[in-house]
N, C-alpha and C positions, 0 to 999 in steps of 0.2 A: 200461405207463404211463411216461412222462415224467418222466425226476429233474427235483424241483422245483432250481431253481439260487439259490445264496447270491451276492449279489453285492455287496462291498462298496460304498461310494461316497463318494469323497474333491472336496469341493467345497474351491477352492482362490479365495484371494484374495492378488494380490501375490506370487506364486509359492512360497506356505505352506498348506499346510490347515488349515480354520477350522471350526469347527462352533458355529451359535445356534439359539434354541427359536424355531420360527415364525418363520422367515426373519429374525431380528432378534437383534442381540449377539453378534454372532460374535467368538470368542475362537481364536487361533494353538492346533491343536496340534500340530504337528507336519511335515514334512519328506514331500512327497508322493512323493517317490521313494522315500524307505526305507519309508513305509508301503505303497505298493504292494507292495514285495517281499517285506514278512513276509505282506502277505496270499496273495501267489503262492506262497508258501513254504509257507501254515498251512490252503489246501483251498479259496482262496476259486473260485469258477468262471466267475465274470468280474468284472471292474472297469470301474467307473462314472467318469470325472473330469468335473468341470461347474470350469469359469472361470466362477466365480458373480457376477463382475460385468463382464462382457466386452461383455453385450448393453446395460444400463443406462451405464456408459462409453461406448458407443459405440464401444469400440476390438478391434480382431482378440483372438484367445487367443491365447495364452501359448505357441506351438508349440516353442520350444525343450524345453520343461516334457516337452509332452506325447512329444517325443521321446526325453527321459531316462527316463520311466515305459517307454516302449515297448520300452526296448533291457534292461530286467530281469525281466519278466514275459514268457510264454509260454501266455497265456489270451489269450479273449476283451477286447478295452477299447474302450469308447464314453466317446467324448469330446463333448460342448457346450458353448456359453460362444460366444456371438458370430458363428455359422457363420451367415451371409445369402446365399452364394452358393453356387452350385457348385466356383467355384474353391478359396472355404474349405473345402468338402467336401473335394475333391480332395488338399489340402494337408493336413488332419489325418489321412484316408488313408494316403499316401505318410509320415506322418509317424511311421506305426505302429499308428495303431486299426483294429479291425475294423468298427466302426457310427459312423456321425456322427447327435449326437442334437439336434436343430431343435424351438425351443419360441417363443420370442418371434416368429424369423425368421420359422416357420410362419405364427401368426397373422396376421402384418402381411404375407403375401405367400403364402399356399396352396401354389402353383404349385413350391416349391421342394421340395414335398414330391414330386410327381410329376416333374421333372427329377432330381430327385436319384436317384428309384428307377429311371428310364429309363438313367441314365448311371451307377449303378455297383450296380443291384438292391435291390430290395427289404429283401434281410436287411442291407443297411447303411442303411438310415433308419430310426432311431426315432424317433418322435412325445415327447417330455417336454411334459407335463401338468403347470402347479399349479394347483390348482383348490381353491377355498375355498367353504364352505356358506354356503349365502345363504337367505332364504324362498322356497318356489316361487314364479315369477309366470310368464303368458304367455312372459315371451321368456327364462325360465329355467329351465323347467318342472321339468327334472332335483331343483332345489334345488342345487348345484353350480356354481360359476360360475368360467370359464376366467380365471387373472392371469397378467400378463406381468411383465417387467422384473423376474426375483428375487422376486414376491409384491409390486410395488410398484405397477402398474398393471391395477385391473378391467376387464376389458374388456366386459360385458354379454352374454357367450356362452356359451349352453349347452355344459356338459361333456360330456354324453351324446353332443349332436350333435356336438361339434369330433371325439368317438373315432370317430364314425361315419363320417365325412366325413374322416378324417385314412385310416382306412382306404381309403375306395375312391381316394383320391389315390395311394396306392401305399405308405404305412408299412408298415414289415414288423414294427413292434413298439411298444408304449406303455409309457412308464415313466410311472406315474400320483402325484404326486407332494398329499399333502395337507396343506396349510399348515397348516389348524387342528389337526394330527397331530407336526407336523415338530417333531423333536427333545424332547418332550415325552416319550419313553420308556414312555406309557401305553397303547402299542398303535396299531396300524396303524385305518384307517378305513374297516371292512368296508362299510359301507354302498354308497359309490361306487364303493368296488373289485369288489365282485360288480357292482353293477349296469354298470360297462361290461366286466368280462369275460366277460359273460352277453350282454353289446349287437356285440359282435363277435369275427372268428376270427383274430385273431392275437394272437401275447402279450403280457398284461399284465404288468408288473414292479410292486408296491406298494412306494410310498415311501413315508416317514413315519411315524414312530412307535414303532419298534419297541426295546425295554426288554428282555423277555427272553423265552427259545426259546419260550417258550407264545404270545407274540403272531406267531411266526413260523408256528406250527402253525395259529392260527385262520386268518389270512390266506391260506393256503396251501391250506386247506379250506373253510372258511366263504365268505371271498373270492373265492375262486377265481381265484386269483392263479396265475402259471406261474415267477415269483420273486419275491423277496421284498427289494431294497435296503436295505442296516443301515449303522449310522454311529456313533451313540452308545456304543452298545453293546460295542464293539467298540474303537473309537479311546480311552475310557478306561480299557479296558483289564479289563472288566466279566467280559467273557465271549470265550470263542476261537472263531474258527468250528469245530474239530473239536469243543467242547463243541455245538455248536448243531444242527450236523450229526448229531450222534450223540442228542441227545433229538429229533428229527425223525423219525429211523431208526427209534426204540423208541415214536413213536407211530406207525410203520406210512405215513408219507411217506417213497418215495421221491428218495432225494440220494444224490450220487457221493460216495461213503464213499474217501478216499485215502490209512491207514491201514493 
């Protein structure tokens, strides 16, 4: 089996990382360069960066940023925040990440999901999903409904279908993000995380929610999640990933023990 993978994920505003409950009240903590590197330091197994307001601005990311993260870390790093082009690809690329991750850009343009997979593969597109619970109806049936712009814009689309459909366009991966979850520290949202990691075959990351190693463990199993993205958790300083790693271990989920 597959080590399940810890991934931190440092969403950056103004070139500082900020963390708020439900996409709202984002509060500074911290220097995303030096937090990158205690997490490269402390077992993480890939890192996340989102320029959380690059697509609602309007304006490119933050590429110097991501080029100082890139030159101290020696993992995996997926970078989003404003990527509409392939050029943007290209350019966060060359800039040091391994995956470029398309959320807004997707929605409002499909097509960039399958040029991006064509011109640099697969395993550098991920899909970023927020999706927030809605009542089922016809054109939602999921219960699940795809938002753009940071959690600012509904868009009226099924969740289920965008992962389905975000697949056959050529994603090589879903980071499944749940707003009604996000920063709340009560635990990840097994619901729609099993339900699209059960809807298609490539990997889901679960975002949001996560408080302590036990909501890592249900999600991992319950969910059926292939990682598990932490924030809170972590950045206050709550828990380390070798603790998190290691009660993972001892309920019998494989993770890359680097100890």
């Amino acid at each position: 089996m597959l080590s399940k993978r810890i991934i931190p994920c440092l969403d950056v505003r103004d070139g500082r990382t900020t963390k708020g409950i439900k996409f709202q009240n984002n509060v500074d903590i911290g220097d995303p360069v030096e937090m990158a590197r205690y997490y490269y330091d402390t077992g993480a197994d890939e890192l996340v960066f989102y320029d959380i307001t690059a697509s609602s601005d309007r304006r490119a990311i933050m590429i110097e940023v991501v080029r100082r993260v890139a030159r101290v870390i020696f993992i995996p790093f997926s970078v989003g925040g404003g990527i509409r082009t392939l050029e943007d690809m290209r350019e966060v690329l060359l800039a040091g990440a391994e995956k470029v991750s398309v959320n807004t850009a997707a929605v409002q343009n499909p097509r960039i999901i399958a040029q991006g997979a064509e011109a640099f593969g697969s395993q550098c597109i991920v899909l970023g999903m927020d999706v927030k619970r809605v009542p089922p109806s016809p054109r939602i049936p999921s219960g699940y409904e795809v938002v753009i712009h940071g959690g600012r814009t509904p868009m009226g689309m099924d969740a289920l279908w965008w992962a389905r459909e975000a697949e056959r366009l050529g994603a090589g991966e879903i980071c499944l993000n749940s707003i009604d979850a996000d920063g709340t520290q009560d635990g990840y949202e097994l619901t729609v995380t099993r339900m699209i990691s059960e809807a298609v075959s490539i990997p889901v990351i679960a975002s949001g929610g996560a408080g302590r190693p036990e909501h890592l463990a249900e999600v991992l199993t319950r969910g059926r999640a292939d990682a598990a993205l932490i924030a809170s958790m972590v950045h206050y300083g709550t828990y380390t990933i070798p603790e998190i790693k290691e009660y993972l271990a001892q309920q019998g989920i494989p993770v890359r023990l680097t100890w």
